[in-house]
C-alpha positions as CSV (number, residue, x, y, z in Angstrom):
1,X,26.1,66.3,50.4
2,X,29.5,67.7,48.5
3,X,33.0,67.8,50.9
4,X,34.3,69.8,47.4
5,X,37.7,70.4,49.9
6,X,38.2,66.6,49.8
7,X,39.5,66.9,46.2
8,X,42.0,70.1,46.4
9,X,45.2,69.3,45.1
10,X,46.8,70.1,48.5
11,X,43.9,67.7,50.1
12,X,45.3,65.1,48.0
13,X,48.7,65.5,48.8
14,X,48.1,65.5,52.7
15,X,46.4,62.1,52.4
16,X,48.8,60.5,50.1
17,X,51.4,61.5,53.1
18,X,49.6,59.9,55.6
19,X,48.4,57.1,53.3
20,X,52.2,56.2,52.9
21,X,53.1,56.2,56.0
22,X,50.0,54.1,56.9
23,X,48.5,56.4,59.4
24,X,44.8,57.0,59.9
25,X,43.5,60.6,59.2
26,X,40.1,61.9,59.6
27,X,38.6,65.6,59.2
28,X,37.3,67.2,61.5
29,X,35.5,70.5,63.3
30,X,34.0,73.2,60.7
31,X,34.9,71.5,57.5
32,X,32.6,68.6,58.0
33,X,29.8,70.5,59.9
34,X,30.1,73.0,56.3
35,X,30.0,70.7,54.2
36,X,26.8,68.8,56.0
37,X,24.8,72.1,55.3
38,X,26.2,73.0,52.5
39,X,27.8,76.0,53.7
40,X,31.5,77.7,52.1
41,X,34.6,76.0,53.5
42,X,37.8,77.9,53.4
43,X,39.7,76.0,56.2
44,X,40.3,72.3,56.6
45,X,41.4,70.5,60.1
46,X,42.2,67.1,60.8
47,X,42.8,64.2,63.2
48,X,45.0,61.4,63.5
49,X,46.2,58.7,66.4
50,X,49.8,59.0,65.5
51,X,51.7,61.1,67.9
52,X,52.5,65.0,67.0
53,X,55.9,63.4,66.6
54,X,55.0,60.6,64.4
55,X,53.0,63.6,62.3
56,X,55.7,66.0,61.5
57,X,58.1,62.9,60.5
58,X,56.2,61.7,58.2
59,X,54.7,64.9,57.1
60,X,58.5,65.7,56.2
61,X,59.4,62.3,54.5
62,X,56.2,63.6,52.2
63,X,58.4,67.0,51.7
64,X,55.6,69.1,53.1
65,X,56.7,71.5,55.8
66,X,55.7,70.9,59.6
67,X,55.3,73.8,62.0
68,X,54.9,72.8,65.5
69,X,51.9,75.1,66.5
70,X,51.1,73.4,69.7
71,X,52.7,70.7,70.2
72,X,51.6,70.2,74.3
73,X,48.3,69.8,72.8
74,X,49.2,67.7,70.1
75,X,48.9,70.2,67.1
76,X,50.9,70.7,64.1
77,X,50.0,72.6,61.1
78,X,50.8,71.0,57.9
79,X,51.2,74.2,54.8
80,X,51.3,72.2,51.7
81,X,51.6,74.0,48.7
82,X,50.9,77.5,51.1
83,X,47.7,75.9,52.4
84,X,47.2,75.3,55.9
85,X,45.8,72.0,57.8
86,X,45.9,71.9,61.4
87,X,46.5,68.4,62.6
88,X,45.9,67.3,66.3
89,X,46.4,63.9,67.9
90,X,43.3,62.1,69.6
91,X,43.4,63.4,73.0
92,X,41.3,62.9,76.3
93,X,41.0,65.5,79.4
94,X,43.3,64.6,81.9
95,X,42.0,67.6,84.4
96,X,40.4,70.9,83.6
97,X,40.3,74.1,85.9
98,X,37.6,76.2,83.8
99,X,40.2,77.7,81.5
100,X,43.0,75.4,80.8
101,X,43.3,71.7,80.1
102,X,45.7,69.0,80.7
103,X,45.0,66.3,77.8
104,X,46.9,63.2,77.3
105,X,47.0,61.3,73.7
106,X,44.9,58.2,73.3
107,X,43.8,56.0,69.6
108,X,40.2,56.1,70.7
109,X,38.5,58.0,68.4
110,X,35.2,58.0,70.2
111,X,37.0,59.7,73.4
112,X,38.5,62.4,71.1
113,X,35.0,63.1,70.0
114,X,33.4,63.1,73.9
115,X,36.0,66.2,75.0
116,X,34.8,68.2,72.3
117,X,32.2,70.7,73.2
118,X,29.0,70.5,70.9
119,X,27.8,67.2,69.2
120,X,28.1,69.3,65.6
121,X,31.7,69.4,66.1
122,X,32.4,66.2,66.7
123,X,31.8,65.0,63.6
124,X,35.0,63.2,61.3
125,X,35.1,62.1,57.6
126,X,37.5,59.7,56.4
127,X,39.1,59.9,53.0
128,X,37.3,56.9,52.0
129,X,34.0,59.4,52.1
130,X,32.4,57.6,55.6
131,X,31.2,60.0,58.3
132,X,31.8,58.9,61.9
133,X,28.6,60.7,63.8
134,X,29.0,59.5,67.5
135,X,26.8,61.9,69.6
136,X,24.1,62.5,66.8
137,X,25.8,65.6,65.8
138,X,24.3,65.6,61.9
139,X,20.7,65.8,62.8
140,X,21.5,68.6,65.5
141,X,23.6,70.6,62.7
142,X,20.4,70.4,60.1
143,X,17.9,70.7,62.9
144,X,20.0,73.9,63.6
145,X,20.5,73.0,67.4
146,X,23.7,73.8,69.2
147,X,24.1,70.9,71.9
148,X,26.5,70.0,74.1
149,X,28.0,66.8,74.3
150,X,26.9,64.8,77.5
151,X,26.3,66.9,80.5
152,X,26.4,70.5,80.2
153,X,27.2,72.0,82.8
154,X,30.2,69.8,83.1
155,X,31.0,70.7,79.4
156,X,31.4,74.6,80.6
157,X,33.0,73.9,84.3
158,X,36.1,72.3,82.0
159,X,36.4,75.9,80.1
160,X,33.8,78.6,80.2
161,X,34.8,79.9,77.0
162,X,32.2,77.4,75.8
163,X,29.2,80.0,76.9
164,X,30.7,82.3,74.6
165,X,31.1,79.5,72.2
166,X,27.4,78.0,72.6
167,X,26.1,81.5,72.0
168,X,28.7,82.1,68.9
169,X,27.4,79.2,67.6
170,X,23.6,80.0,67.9
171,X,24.1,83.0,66.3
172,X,25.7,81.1,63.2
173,X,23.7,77.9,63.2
174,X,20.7,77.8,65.5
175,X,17.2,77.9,64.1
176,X,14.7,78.2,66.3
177,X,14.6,78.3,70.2
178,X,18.1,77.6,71.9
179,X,18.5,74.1,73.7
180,X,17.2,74.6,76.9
181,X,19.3,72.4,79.1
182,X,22.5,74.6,77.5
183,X,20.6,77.8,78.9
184,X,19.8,76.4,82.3
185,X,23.7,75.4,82.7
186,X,25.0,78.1,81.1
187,X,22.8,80.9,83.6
188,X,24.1,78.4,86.6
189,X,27.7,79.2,85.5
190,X,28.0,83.0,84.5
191,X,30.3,83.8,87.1
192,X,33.2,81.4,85.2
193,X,32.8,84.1,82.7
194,X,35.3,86.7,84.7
195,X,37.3,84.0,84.8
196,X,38.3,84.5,81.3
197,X,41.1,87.0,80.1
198,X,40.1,90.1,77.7
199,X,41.9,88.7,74.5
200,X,39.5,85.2,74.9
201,X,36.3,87.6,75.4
202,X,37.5,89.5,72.3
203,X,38.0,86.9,69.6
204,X,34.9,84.8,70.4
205,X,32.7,88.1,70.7
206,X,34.1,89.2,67.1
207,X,33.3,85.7,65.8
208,X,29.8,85.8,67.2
209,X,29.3,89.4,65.4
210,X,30.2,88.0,61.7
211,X,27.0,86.6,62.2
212,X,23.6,87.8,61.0
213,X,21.2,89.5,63.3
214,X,23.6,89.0,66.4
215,X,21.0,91.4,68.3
216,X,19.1,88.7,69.0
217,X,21.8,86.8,70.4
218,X,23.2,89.7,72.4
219,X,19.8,89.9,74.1
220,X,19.6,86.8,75.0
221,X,23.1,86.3,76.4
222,X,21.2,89.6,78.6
223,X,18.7,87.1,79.8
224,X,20.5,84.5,81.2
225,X,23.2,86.4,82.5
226,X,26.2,85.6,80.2
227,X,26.8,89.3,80.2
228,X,30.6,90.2,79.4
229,X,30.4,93.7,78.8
230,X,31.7,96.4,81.3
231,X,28.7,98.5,81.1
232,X,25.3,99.0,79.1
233,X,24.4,97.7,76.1
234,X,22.4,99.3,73.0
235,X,20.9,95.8,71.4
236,X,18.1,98.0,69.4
237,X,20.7,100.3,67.7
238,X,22.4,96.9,67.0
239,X,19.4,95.8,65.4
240,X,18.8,99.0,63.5
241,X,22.0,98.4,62.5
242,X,21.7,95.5,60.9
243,X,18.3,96.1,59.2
244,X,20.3,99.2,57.7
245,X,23.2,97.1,56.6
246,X,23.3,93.5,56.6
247,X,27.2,93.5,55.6
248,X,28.3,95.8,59.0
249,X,31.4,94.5,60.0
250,X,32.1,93.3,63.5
251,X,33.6,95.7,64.8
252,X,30.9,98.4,63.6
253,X,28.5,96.1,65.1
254,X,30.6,96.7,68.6
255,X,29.8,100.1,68.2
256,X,26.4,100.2,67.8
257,X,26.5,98.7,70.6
258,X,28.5,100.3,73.3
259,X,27.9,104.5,74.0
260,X,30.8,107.0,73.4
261,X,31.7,107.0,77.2
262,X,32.2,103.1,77.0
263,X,34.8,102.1,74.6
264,X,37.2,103.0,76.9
265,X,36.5,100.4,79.2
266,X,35.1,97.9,77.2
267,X,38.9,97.9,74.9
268,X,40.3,98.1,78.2
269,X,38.3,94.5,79.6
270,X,38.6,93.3,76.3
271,X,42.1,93.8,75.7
272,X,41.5,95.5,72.6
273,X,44.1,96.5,70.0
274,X,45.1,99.8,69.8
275,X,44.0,100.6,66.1
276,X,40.4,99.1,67.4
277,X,39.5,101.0,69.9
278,X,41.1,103.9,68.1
279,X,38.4,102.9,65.2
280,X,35.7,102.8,68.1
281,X,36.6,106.2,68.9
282,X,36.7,107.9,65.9
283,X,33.7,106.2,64.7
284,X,31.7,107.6,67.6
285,X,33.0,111.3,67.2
286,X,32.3,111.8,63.9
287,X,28.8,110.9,64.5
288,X,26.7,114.3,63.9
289,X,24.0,115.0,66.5
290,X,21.7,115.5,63.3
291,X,21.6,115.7,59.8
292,X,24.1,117.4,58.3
293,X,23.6,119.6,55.1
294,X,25.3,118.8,52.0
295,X,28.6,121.0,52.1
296,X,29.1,119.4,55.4
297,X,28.6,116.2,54.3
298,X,31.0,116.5,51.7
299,X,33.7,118.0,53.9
300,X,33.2,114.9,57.1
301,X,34.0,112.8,53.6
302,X,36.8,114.5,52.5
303,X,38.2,114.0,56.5
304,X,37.6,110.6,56.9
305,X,37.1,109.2,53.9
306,X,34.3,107.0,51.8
307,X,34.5,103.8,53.6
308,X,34.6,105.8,57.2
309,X,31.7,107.8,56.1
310,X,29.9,105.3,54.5
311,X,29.9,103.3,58.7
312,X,29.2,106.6,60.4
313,X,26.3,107.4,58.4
314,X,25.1,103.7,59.2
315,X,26.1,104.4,63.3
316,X,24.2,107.8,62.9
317,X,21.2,106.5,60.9
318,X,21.0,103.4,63.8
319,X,21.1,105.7,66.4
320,X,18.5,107.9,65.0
321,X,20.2,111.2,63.9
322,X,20.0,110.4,60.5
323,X,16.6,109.7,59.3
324,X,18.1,110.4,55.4
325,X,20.9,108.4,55.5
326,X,20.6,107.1,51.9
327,X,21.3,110.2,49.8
328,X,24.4,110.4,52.3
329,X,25.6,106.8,51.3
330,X,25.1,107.7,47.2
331,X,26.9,110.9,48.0
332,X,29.9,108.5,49.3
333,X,29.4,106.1,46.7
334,X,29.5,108.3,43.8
335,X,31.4,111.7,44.6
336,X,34.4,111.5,43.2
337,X,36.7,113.2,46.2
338,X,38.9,116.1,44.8
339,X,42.0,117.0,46.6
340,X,42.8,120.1,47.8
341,X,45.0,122.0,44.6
342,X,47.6,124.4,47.2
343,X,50.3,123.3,49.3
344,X,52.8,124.8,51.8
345,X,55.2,125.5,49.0
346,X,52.9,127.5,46.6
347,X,52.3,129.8,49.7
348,X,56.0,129.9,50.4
349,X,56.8,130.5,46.5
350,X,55.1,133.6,47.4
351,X,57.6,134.6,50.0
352,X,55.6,133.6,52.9
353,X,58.0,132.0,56.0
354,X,56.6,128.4,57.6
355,X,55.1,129.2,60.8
356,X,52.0,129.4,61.9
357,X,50.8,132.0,59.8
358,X,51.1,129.8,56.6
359,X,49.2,127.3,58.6
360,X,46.7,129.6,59.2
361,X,46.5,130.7,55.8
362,X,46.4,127.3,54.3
363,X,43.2,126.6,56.4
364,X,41.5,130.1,55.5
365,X,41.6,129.0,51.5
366,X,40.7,125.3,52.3
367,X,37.8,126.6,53.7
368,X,37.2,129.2,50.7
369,X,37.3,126.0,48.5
370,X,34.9,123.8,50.4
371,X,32.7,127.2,50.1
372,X,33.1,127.6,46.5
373,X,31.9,123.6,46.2
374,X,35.2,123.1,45.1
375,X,35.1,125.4,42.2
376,X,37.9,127.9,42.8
377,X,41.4,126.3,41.1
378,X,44.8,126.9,41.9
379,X,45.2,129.9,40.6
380,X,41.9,131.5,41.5
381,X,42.9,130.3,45.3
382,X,46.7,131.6,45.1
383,X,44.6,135.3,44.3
384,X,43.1,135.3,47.2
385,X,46.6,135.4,49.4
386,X,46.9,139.5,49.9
C-alpha cells in the first residue's frame, strides 16, 4: 500500500504548517480509500481538531492562502502552491432534518468518523504513515462492500442524499451483491428522495455515471424503488451503450437513457444547465431512424462535427438503428472535414445584393458540393451561379 500524494511537494508544505503550529492533521475521505486499493488519487482532504479559525491563522503564518469555503461547517480550503486541500474541523451532528445538518466541533476523532456515512470513508492517515480504521472500513473497501456506518436507516433519515450516494458508490467500488441491510433501509426510505432539490439529484447521478457498467446499477436503484427520474427509463440501451463504448461520458450515458420526449422534464427535475440539456437535445435529433448512406454521413459530420458524430453514432448503434456503426466511427476518425470554399462575398463580388436570394443561392451550391463529394473548387462552384 503506496499513499504516493503523501510526498507532493505541496503535501509537504501543508504538514510542515500544521506541524509548526503543533496541530494534529489527518487525511481523510477518497484519498485514503484510493490509496488502500490502489486506485489514482487526484484530490487530497484533510481533518484537524483545531477550529476553522485556528486553521486559516496558521495556515497564513505558513504563507499559504486560506479561503473560507464553508466555514458553518468548519471547512477551509488550503491552495498551496495552486493545489487544493479541503480542511474540515472534527464535527458531530447536532440535529438533522433529511437534508441539512447542524454540526458542532468536537477533538474526538472517533465521533468525526461515526457521522460520516459509509465505514470506507471513515478512514484517516496520519503523516506519521498510521491508519486509524474505526468501523472496519479497510476490509469493506477490498471486500468491495459499500456499508453504512451503524444503523442504516438512521444513516439516510439524517440526509437522503446518502441513497444516491450508497448507490454511486456501488457502482464505483462494490463487487459482488450489495449489502443487504443498506437495500432493506434504503427501499423503507424512497420517499426522502423528493425531498431532495434537482441540483443534488444531478451531481450525484453524473458521479454515479463516470462509472463502469452503471446499467446495472440503474436497474437496481429500479428495484428497490430509489427511482429519481421523472419518467421511463432505457437501462438496456444504457447497457448497449456501454458494451459499444466503455469511455461514454456521463452525460451520453443520460441519454441512452431517457427518450427524446423526456429530456425536457428530466433537465427540468434535475435542474439541469442550459448547455446540458441543449446537448441532450441535439444528441437525440440527430439520431437517424436508420442507417444512413455515406454522403449523408459525411454531411450530419460536417453539421455537427467529429466528436458529436462520433456519440450519435454510439446513441444510434445502442438504440438499434445502426447495426454498422463502426465504418461510421472510422469515417469520423479519419475524414479529414473540408470546408465549404464560397462565401457571401464571392457571390456578392458578382453583383448579387444580400437578401434572401444569396441565401438561397449559397445553399443550392453547398449542396452541388456535397453532391460532387466535395470535388467541385471555388471556381468550378462560382460557374455554376447563372
Amino acid at each position: 500500500m503506496t499513499y504516493p500524494w503523501l510526498h507532493w511537494p505541496e503535501t509537504k508544505t501543508l504538514i510542515a504548517a500544521f506541524d509548526a503550529a503543533r496541530v494534529d492533521i489527518r487525511f481523510v475521505g477518497g484519498a485514503v480509500r484510493d490509496s488502500l486499493l490502489g486506485r489514482e488519487v487526484v484530490e487530497v482532504d484533510a481533518a484537524t481538531p483545531a477550529t476553522p479559525e485556528a486553521v486559516i491563522a496558521l495556515l497564513e503564518a505558513a504563507n499559504i492562502r486560506a479561503i473560507p469555503t464553508g466555514l458553518a461547517h468548519g471547512t477551509v480550503t488550503a491552495l498551496v502552491d495552486k493545489k487544493p486541500f479541503e480542511i474540515t474541523t472534527l464535527r458531530k451532528d447536532i440535529s438533522t432534518d433529511g437534508r441539512h445538518a447542524v454540526v458542532a466541533f468536537t477533538d474526538d476523532w472517533k465521533e468525526d468518523a461515526q457521522r460520516r456515512d459509509f465505514t470506507m470513508n471513515a478512514l484517516y492517515f496520519s503523516p506519521s504513515g498510521e491508519l486509524f480504521d474505526y468501523f472496519g472500513g479497510q476490509e469493506d473497501a477490498r471486500a468491495g462492500v459499500v456499508r453504512f456506518i451503524g444503523d442504516a436507516g438512521e444513516r439516510i433519515a439524517e440526509d437522503y442524499l446518502r441513497i444516491l450516494r450508497f448507490f454511486r458508490f456501488h457502482a464505483h467500488y462494490g463487487r459482488g451483491a450489495p449489502d443487504g441491510a443498506a437495500l432493506a433501509a434504503i427501499s423503507e426510505n424512497t420517499a426522502g428522495l423528493q425531498a431532495l432539490s434537482g441540483e443534488r439529484i444531478s451531481h450525484e447521478m453524473l458521479k454515479l455515471f463516470s462509472a463502469q457498467q452503471t446499467h446495472k446499477t440503474i436497474a437496481l436503484m429500479q428495484v428497490v424503488g430509489a427511482n429519481v427520474f421523472p419518467t421511463a427509463v432505457d437501462t438496456q440501451r444504457l447497457e448497449r451503450l456501454e458494451e459499444l463504448n466503455q469511455a461514454a461520458s456521463p452525460l451520453l450515458k443520460l441519454a441512452a437513457l431517457v427518450a427524446p420526449d423526456d429530456v425536457s422534464p428530466l433537465a427540468t427535475r434535475w435542474k439541469l444547465s442550459g448547455e446540458q440539456k441543449n446537448r441532450l437535445a441535439a444528441w437525440h435529433s440527430s439520431i437517424p431512424p436508420e442507417s444512413l448512406t455515406l454522403p449523408a454521413q459525411k454531411v450530419l459530420l460536417r453539421r455537427v462535427g467529429a466528436f458529436m458524430f462520433m456519440d450519435v453514432v454510439y446513441l444510434a448503434a445502442a438504440s438499434g438503428a445502426w447495426p454498422e456503426h463502426q465504418a461510421a466511427l472510422e469515417l469520423a476518425a479519419n475524414w479529414q472535414i473540408p470546408k465549404f470554399p464560397v462565401c457571401g462575398e464571392d457571390l456578392m463580388a458578382l453583383g448579387m445584393a444580400e437578401g434572401k436570394a444569396l441565401g438561397k443561392a449559397l445553399s443550392q451550391l453547398e449542396n452541388a458540393w456535397e453532391e460532387s463529394d466535395y470535388s467541385l473548387s471555388r471556381e468550378a462552384l462560382l460557374k455554376l451561379i447563372p
